[in-house]
N, C-alpha and C positions, 0 to 999 in steps of 0.2 A: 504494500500500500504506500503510495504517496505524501509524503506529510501537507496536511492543511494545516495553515500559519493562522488561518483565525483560530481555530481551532486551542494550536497550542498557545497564541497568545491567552487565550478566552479560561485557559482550564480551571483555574478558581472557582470562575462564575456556572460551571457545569454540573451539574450533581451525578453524584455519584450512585453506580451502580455494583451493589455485588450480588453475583449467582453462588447460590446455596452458601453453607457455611465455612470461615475455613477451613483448610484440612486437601483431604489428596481428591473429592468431588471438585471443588471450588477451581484447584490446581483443574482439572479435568476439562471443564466447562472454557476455561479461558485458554487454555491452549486449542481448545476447539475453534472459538472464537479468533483466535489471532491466524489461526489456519482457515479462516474461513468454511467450514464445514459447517460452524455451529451457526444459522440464520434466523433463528426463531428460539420460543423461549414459551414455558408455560409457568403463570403465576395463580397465587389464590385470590377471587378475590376479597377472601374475608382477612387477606392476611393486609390488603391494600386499605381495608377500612381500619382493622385495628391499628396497622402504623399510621394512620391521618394523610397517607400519601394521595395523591389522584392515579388516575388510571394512566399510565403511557400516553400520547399522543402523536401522532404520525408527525413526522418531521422534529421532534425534540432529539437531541443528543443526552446522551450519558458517558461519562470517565466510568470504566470497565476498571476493579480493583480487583487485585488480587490475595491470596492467602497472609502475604505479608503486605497489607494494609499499602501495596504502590497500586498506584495508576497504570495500564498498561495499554489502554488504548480508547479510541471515543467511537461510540456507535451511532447510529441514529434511524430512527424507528419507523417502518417504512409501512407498517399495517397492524392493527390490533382489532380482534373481534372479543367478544366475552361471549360466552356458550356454555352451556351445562358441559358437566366430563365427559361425560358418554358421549356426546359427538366427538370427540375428537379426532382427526383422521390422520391416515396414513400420511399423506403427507407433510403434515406436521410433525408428527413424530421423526420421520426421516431428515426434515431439516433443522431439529434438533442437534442432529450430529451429534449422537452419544451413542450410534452403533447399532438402534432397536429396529429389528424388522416385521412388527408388527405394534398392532394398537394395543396387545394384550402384553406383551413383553414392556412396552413403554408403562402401560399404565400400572404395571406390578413397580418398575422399580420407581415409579412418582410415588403410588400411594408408600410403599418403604421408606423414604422421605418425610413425606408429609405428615405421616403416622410417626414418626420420629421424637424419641424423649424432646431432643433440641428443637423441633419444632414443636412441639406440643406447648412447651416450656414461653417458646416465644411470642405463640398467639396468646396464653395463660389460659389455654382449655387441655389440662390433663388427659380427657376421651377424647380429643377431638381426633373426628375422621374423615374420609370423603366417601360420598356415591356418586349416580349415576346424575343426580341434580345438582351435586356441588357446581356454583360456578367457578369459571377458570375464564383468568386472560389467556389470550393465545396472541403474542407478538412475534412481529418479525422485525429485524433489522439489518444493517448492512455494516461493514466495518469502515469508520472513515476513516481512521489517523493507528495507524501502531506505533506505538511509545517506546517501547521497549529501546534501547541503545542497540545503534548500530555498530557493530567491529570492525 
């Protein structure tokens, strides 16, 4: 990727985004992303009410961070729907880029996730689970700027 100079003049003013927690997923997801495989992204939206955030918006940017708390690259948001889980479709999942080939292999290792002490912990719902009504964001973006140091 070519570097955008607003961009990196701008990076203060961008908010910040992290996929899943850190640790060797988080690692996972951003090397996805820096390889561009990873295009899309699925979030809760109960988890978007309890942080007070808004929903994504087509054309906003976000600073992509990584496990150690750096900046690693800026994306920006190219489509968002909200849909119960049970829709979700193959193609989505595949441009996830996390390797799943099918909608049931995705959505086992989402709900493993989501059902997760540290996520449970973060929404402050102990049972909290998903079905087929759960809503989900389902975003897509593109990579604008990779940060990383070049050698």
């Amino acid at each position: 990727m070519t570097t955008d100079a607003a961009s990196l003049r701008n990076l203060a003013s961008i908010p910040r985004v992290e996929f899943a927690f850190p640790g060797p997923l988080r690692d996972q997801l951003v090397a996805a992303i820096l390889n561009a495989s990873k295009t899309s992204t699925t979030g809760l939206v109960i988890d978007y009410e309890h942080e007070g955030e808004p929903l994504p918006e087509v054309g906003s940017r976000s600073l992509v961070i990584d496990s150690d708390e750096r900046p690693v690259a800026v994306i920006e948001v190219t489509d968002v729907r909200v849909i119960p889980l049970g829709q979700v479709d193959l193609a989505h999942v595949v441009d996830e880029g996390e390797g799943h080939t099918s909608v049931a292999e995705w959505r086992a290792a989402h709900e493993q996730f989501w059902h997760s002490e540290e996520m449970r912990a973060a929404l402050e719902e102990p049972e909290f689970t998903v079905d087929d009504a759960t809503l989900v964001v389902l975003e897509r973006f593109r990579l604008v700027t990779d940060l990383r140091p070049t050698c």
